[in-house]
C-alpha positions as CSV (number, residue, x, y, z in Angstrom):
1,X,158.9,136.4,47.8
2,X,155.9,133.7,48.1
3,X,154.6,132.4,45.3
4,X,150.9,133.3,45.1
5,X,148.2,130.9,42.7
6,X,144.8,131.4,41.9
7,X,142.6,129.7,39.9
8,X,139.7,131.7,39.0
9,X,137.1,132.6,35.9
10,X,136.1,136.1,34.8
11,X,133.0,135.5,35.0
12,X,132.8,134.5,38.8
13,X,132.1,137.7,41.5
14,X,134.2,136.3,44.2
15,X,137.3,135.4,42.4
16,X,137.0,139.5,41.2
17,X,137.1,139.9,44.9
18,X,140.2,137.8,45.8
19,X,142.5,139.3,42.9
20,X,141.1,142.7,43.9
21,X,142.4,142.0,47.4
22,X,145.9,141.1,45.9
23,X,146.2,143.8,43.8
24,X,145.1,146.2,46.2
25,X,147.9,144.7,48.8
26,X,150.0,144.6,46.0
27,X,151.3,141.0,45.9
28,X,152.3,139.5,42.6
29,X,150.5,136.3,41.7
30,X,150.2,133.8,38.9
31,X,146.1,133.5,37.7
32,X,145.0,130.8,36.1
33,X,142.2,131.1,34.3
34,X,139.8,128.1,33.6
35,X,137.7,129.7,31.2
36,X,141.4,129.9,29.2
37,X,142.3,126.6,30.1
38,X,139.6,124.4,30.8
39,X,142.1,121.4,31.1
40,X,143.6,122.6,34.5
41,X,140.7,121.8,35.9
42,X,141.6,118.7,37.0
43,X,144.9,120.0,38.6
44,X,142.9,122.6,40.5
45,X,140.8,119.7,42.2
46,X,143.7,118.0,42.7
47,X,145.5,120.3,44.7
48,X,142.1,121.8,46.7
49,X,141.9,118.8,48.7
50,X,137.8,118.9,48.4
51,X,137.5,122.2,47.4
52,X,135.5,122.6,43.6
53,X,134.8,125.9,43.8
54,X,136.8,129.0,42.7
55,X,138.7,130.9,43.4
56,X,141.2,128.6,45.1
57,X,143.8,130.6,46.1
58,X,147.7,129.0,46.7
59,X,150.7,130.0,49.1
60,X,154.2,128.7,48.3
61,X,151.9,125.4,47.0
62,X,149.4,125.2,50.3
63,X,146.2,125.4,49.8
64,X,144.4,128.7,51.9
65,X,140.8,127.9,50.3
66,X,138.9,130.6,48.8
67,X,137.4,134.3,48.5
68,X,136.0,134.3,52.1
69,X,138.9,132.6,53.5
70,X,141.6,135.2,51.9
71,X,139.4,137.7,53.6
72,X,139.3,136.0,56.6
73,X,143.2,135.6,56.7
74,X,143.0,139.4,55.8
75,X,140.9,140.4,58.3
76,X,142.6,138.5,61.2
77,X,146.5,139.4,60.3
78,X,147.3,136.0,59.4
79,X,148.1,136.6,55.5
80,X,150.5,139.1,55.9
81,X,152.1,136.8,58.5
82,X,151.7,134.0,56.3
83,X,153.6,135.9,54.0
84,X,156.3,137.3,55.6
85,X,157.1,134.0,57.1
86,X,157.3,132.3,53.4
87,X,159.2,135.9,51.7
């Protein structure tokens, strides 16, 4: 099964988006939340290449980017390929 990341905070509309999308596909996936530990931060920026924002979403450690670009994936096929391909 892929590992799925997210970095997100409660508080932020299009992270409730993203794990809404997960849930309703009904993939399990780790959630990191900054508000909870502000200290990942760093790792989050790390790992985005760029990317500040949240949510930034991982698959089996790549970066996919955020909210829009989950959908985007959605929308087009790709994540479910993307994930079968890593599964």
């Amino acid at each position: 099964m892929s590992k799925i990341e997210i970095y997100s905070k409660p508080t932020c509309p299009y992270c409730v988006r993203a794990l809404n999308l997960l849930e309703k596909k009904g993939l399990a996936y780790s959630e990191i939340n900054l508000l909870d530990e502000p200290q990942r931060h760093q790792e989050m920026l790390d790992r985005a290449e760029g990317r500040h924002t949240v949510p930034q979403i991982f698959i089996d450690g790549k970066g996919v980017g955020g909210c829009d670009e989950l959908f985007a994936l959605d929308a087009s096929g790709q994540l479910d390929k993307l994930l079968k391909c890593t599964q």
